[in-house]
C-alpha positions as CSV (number, residue, x, y, z in Angstrom):
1,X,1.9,-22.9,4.7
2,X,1.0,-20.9,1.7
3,X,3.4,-18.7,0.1
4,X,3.8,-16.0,-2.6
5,X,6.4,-18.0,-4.7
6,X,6.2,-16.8,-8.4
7,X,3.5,-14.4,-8.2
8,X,3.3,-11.5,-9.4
9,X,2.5,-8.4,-7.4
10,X,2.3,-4.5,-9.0
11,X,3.2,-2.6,-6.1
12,X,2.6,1.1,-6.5
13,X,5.4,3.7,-4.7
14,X,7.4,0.2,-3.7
15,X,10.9,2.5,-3.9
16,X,10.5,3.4,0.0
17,X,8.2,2.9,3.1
18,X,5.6,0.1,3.6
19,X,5.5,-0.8,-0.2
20,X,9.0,-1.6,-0.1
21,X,8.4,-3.5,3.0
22,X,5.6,-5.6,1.6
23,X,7.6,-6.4,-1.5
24,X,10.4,-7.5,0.7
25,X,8.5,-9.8,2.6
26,X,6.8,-11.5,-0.4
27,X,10.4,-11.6,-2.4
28,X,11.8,-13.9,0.6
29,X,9.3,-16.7,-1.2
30,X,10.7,-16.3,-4.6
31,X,8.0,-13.5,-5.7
32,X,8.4,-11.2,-8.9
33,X,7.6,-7.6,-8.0
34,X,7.3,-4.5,-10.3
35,X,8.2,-1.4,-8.8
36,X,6.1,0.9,-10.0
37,X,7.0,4.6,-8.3
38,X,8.3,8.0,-9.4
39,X,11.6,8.1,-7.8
40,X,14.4,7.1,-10.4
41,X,17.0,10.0,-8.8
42,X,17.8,10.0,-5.3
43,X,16.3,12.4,-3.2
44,X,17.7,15.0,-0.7
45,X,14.7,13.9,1.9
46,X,13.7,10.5,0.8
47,X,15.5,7.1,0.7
48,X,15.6,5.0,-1.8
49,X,14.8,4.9,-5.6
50,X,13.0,2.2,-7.8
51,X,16.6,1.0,-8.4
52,X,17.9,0.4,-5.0
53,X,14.4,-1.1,-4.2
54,X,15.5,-3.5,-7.1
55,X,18.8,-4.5,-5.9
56,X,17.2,-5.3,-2.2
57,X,14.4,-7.3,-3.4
58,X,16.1,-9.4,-5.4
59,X,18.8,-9.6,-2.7
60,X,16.0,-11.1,-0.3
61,X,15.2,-13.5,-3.1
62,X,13.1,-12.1,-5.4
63,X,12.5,-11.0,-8.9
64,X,12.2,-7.3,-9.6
65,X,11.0,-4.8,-12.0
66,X,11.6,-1.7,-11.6
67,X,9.3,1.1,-14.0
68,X,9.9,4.6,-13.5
69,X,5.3,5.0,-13.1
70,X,3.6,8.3,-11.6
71,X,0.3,6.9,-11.4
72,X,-2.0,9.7,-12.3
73,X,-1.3,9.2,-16.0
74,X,-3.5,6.4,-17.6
75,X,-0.5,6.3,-20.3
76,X,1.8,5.6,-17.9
77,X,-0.1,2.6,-16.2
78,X,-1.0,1.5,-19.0
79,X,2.6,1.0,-20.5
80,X,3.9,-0.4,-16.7
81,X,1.3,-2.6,-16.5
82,X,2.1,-4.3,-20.4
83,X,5.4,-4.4,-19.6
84,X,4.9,-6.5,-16.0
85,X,2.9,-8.7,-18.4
86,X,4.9,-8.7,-21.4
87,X,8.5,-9.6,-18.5
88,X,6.1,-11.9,-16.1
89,X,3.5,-13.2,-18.3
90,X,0.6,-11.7,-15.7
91,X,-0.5,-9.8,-12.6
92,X,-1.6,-11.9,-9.8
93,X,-1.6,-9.1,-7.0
94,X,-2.4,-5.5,-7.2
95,X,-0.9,-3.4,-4.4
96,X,-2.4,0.1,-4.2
97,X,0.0,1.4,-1.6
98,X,0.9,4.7,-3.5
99,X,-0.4,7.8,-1.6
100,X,0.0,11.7,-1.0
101,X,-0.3,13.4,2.2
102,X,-1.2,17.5,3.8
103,X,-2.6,17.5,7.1
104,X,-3.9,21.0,6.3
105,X,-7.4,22.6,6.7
106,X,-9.1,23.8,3.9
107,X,-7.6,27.8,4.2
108,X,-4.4,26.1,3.7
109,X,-4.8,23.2,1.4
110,X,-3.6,24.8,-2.4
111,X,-6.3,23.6,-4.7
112,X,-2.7,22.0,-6.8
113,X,-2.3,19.9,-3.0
114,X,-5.6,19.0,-3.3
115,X,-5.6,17.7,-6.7
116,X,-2.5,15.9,-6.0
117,X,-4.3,13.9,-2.9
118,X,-7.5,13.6,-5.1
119,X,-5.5,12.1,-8.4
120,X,-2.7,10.2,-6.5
121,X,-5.0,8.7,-3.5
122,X,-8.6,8.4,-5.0
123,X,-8.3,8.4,-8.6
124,X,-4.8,6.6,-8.5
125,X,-6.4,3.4,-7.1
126,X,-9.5,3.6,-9.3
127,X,-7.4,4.1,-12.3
128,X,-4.6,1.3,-11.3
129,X,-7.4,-1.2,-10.2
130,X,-9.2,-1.0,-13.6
131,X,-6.2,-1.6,-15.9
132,X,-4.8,-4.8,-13.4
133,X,-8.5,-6.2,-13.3
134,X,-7.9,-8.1,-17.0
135,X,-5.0,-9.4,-15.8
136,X,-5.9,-10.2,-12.3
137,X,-9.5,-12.2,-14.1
138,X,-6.7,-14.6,-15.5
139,X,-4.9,-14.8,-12.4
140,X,-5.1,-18.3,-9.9
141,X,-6.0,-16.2,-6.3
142,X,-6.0,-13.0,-7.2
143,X,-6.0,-10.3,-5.3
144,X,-6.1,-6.1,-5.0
145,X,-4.8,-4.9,-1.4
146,X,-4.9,-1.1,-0.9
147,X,-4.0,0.6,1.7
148,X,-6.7,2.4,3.2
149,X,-8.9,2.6,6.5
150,X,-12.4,1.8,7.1
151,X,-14.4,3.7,5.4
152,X,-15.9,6.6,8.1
153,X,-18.3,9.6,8.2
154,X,-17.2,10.9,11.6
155,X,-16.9,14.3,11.4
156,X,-13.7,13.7,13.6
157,X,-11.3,12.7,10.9
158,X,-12.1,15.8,8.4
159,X,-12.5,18.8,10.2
160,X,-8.8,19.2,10.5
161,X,-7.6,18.2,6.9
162,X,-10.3,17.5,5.0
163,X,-9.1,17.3,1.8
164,X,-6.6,14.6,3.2
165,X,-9.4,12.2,4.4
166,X,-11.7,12.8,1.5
167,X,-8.9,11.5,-0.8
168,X,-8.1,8.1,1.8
169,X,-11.4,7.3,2.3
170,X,-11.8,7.6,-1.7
171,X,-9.3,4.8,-1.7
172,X,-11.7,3.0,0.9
173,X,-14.9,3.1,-1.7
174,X,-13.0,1.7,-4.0
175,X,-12.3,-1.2,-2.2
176,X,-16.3,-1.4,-1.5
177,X,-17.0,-0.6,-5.1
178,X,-14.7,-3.2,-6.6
179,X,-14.8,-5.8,-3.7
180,X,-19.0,-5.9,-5.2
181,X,-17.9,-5.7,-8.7
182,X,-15.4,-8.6,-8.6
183,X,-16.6,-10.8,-5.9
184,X,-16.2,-14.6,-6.5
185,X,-13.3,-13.6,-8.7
186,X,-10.9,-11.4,-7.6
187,X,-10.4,-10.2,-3.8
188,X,-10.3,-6.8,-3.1
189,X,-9.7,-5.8,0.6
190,X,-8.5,-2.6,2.5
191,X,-5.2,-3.0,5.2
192,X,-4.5,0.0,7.8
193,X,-2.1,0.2,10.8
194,X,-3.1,0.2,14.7
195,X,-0.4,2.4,15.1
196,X,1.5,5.0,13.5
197,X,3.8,3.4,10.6
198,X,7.8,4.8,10.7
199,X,8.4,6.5,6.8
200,X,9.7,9.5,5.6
201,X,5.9,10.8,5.5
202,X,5.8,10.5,9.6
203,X,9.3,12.0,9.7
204,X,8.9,14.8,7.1
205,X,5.4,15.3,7.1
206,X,3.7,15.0,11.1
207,X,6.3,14.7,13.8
208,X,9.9,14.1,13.2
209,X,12.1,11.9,14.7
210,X,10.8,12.0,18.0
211,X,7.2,10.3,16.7
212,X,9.1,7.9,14.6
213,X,10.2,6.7,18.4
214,X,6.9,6.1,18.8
215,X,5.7,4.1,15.9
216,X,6.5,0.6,14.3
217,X,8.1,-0.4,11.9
218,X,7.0,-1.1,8.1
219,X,7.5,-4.8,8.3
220,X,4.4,-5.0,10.5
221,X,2.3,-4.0,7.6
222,X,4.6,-6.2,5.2
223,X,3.9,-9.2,7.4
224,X,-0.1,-8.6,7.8
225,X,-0.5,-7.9,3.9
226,X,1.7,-11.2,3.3
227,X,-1.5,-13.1,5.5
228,X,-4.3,-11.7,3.3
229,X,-2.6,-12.3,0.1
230,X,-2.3,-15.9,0.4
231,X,-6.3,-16.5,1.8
232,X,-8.9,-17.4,-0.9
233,X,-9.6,-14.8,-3.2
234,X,-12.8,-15.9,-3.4
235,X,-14.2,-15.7,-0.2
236,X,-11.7,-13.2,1.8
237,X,-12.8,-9.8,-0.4
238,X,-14.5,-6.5,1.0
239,X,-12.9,-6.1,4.4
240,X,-10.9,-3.3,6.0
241,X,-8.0,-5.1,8.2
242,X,-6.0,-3.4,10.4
243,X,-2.4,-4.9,10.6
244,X,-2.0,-6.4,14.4
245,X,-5.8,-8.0,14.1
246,X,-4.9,-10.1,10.8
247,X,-1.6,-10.8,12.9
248,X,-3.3,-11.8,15.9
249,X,-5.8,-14.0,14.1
250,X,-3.1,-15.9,12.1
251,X,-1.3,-16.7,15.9
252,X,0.9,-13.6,16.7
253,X,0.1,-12.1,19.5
254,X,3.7,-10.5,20.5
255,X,4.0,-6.9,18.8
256,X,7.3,-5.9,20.5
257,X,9.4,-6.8,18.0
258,X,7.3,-4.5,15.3
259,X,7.9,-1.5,17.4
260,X,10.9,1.2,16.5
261,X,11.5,1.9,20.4
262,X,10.1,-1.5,22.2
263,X,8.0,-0.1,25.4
264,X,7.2,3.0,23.5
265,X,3.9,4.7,24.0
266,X,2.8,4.6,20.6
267,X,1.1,6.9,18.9
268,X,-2.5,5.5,17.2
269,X,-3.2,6.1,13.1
270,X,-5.8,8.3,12.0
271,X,-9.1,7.0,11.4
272,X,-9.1,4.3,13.7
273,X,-11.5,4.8,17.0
């Protein structure tokens, strides 16, 4: 079976959450991961640092990086991205998992929360996609995974927090954009949950601990992001996959064990009829 040993994957906000998850799962083949995130200092609402990240990837088996990166400065990409090349000698993967989130209507979105969504969501994926691409061109089977739904023009998803979905399903046309730019060279694909994911954003940010009851757990998302990164660049590039299909069509059909509360009723992720 096909494995991530010794590549090397950028994962952006990897301290907590699914991006923590996904390097996990790809450091238990003997993967080198940067950590690329903002959090060097713990914080009084949200686990985990790039540090602590650091000390449990390598603990499952991997090789970390951790670099202090707030991805809405180009200078700051720019100086993780020579260091992942200048400790690992290149970027195979490109994880865009970084994101910002108010579920607020436009009366009570703060033009500084929408720039936030627009320059951490939108423009941090554009900006973090451009300056892996030379690196990624050298790469055997590369690939750029962010996480974003299918892209959608139902009026459904926006009329309750616009400026939210405008900046996610920015992260979707880049995934169209570049997926045509790169194709035949470097795979560029989209990965959203069935289901609501269990992270400090679902805790602090929508419902508590009662909805985390109701959600699964990161490693869902690890596991389905672990089967697109090892099919063929070169013909697996453009599509929007949603976590339990990818599972399903690589065999696994029983989702229990993914779920925080098994027998939940679990609560469905935006933008997915």
């Amino acid at each position: 079976m096909a494995d991530l040993s010794n590549k090397v994957l950028f994962i952006t906000g990897a301290s907590r959450g699914i991006g923590k998850a996904i390097a996990l799962r790809a450091a238990r083949d003997g993967a080198k991961i940067v950590v690329a995130a903002k959090t060097a200092e713990p914080h009084p609402k949200l686990p985990g640092t790039i540090y602590t990240a650091a000390e449990e990837i390598e603990a499952a088996g991997g090789t970390a990086l951790p670099i202090v990166t707030d991805i809405r400065s180009e200078e700051a990409v720019d100086a993780a991205m020579a260091k992942a090349v200048e400790t690992f000698g290149g970027i195979d993967i490109l994880i865009n998992n970084a994101s910002a989130i108010s579920l607020t209507n436009t009366a009570h979105t703060s033009m500084k929360r929408y720039d936030l969504m627009q320059q951490v969501n939108a423009r941090g994926t554009y900006l973090c996609t451009a300056k892996a691409a030379p690196h990624l061109l050298k790469a055997d089977n590369p690939h750029v995974l962010t996480l974003c739904p299918p892209l959608s023009a139902d009026p459904k998803w926006y009329r309750s927090h616009p400026a939210y979905t405008m900046a996610k399903m920015g992260m979707s046309m880049c995934v169209i954009g570049h997926a045509g730019e790169f194709k035949g060279k470097i795979a560029v694909n989209g990965l959203w949950p069935r289901t609501a994911i269990a992270t400090a954003a679902v805790r602090n940010v929508i419902g508590g601990d009662d909805m985390m009851k109701r959600c699964r757990k990161p490693t869902i998302m690890a596991d389905a992001a672990h089967a697109v990164l090892v099919m063929d660049a070169k013909t697996t590039t453009g599509n929007f996959f949603v976590d339990d299909a990818v599972l399903a069509d690589a065999g696994i059909t029983d989702f229990d064990p993914y779920a925080v509360e098994p027998g939940a009723d679990l609560v469905p992720d935006f933008f997915l009829d």
